[in-house]
C-alpha positions in Angstrom: 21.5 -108.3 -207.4 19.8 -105.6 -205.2 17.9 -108.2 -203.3 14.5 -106.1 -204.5 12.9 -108.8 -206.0 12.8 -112.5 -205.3 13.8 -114.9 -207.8 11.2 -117.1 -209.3 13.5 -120.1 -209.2 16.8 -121.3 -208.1 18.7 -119.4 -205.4 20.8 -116.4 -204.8 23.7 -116.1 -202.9 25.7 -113.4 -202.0 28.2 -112.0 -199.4 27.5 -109.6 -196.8 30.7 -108.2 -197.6 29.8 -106.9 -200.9 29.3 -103.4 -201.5 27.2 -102.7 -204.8 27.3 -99.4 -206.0 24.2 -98.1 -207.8 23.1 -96.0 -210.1 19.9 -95.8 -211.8 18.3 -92.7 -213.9 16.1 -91.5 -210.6 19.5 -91.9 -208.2 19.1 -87.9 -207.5 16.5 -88.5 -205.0 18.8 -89.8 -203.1 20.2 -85.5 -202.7 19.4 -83.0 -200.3 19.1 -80.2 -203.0 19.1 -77.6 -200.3 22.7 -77.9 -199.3 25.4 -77.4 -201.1 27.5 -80.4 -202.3 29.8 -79.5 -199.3 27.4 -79.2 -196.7 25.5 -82.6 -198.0 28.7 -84.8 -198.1 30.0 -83.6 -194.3 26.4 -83.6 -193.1 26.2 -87.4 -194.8 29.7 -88.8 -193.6 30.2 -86.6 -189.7 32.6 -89.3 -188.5 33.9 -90.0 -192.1 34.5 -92.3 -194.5 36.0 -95.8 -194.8 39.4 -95.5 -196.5 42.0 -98.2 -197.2 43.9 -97.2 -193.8 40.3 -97.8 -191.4 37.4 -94.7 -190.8 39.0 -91.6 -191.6 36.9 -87.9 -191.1 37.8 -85.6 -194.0 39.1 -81.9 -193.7 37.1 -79.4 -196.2 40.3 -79.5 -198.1 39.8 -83.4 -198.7 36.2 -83.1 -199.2 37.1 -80.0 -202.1 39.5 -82.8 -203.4 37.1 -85.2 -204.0 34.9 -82.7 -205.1 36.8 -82.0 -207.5 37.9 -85.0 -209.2 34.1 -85.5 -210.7 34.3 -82.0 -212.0 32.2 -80.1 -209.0 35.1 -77.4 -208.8 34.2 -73.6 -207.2 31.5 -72.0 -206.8 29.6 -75.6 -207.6 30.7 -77.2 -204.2 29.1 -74.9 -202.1 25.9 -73.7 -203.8 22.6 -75.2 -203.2 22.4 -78.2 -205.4 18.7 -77.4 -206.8 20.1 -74.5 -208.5 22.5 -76.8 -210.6 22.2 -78.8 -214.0 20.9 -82.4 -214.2 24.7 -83.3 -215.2 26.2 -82.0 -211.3 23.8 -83.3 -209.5 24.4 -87.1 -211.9 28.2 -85.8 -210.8 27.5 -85.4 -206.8 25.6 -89.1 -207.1 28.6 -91.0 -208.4 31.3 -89.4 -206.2 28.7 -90.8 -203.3 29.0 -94.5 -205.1 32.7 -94.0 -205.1 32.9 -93.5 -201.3 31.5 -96.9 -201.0 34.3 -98.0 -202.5 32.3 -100.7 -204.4 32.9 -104.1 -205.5 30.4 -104.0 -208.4 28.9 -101.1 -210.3 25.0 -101.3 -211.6 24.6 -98.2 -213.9 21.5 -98.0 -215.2 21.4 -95.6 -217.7 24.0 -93.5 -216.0 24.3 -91.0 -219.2 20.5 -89.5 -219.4 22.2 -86.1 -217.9 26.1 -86.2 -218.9 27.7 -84.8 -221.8 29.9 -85.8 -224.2 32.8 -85.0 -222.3 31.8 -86.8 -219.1 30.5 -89.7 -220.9 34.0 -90.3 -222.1 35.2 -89.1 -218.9 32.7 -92.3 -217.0 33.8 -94.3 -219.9 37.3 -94.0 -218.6 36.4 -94.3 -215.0 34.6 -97.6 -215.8 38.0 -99.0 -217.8 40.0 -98.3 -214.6 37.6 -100.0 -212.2 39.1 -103.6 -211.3 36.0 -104.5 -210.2 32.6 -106.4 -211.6 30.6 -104.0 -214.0 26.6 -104.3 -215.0 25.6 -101.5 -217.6 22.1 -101.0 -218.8 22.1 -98.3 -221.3 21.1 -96.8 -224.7 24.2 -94.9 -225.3 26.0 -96.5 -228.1 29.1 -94.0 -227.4 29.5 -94.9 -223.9 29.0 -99.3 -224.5 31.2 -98.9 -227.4 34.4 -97.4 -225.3 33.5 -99.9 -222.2 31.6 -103.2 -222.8 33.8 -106.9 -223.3 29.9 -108.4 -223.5 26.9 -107.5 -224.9 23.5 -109.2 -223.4 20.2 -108.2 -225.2 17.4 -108.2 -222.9 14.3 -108.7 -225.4 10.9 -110.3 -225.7 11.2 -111.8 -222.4 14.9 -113.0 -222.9 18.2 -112.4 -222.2 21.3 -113.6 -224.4 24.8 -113.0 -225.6 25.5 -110.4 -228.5 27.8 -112.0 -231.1 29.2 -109.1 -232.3 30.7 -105.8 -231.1 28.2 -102.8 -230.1 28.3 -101.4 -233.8 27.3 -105.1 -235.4 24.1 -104.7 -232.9 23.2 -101.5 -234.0 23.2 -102.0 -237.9 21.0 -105.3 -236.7 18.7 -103.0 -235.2 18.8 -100.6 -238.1 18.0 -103.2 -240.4 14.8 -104.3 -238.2 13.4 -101.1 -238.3 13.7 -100.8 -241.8 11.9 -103.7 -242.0 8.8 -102.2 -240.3 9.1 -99.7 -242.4 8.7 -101.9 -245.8 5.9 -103.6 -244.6 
């Protein structure tokens, strides 16, 4: 889907209209960690961002706003991002996918640094998005507020869950328990 690798049959096609927004567990890197959220987002977007009424440059107001929305409120928008948690900076990074405005979300495991509260808070995010949604993750709280399908990627294959998010976890329960009997 990111064009990084080349299919080993078949063919993909895909729009140069799409915008993808991703996020994987190293997406971070992507920060200047030191300038403040502030400083990064104006340095990032000088002439502004694309909006639904054409390129638009944003006032520090509007940048505070949209700041604030993912939870980077006060002091937190203009400190030096290296000086905050793990959980800001995984804040900072998906305020920059928003601004893509994206037609489809990758999240790989977008909850290594989020608490409960922001998990629910993505989790609710992800509900309102009209657009296509691929989750890779681990978190059994966050898949069971958002998936409508469950693929298991295993032993070299890929194929549809059955049953709901719990039904897969008492599955995998019971095949560990079988290692453990034997």
């Amino acid at each position: 889907m990111l064009q990084q690798i080349e299919p080993t049959e078949g063919e993909v096609k895909r729009s140069g209209k799409l915008r993808i927004g991703h996020y994987n567990q190293h997406s971070e890197a992507v920060l200047d960690l030191d300038r403040s959220p502030m400083e990064f987002l104006k340095e990032l977007y000088p002439e502004g961002i694309i909006t639904t009424e054409g390129k638009r440059r944003l006032e520090d107001q509007e940048w505070r706003g949209r700041l604030g929305t993912f939870g980077i409120s006060g002091e937190f928008q203009t400190r030096k991002m290296k000086t905050m948690s793990d959980g800001m900076k995984t804040r900072v990074v998906m305020l920059l996918i928003s601004l893509v405005n994206p037609h489809v979300l990758l999240l790989d495991e977008p909850t290594n640094h989020l608490d409960m509260q922001c998990i629910d808070a993505l989790a609710v995010a992800i509900n309102k998005f009209t657009g296509g949604l691929v989750l890779v993750s681990h978190d059994f709280r966050l898949i069971s507020q958002v998936a409508g399908q469950i693929w298991v990627c295993d032993k070299k294959t890929i194929a549809p869950w059955k049953g709901d998010i719990q039904s897969y976890k008492q599955h995998l329960k019971k095949e560990v328990m079988k290692k453990f009997k034997a």
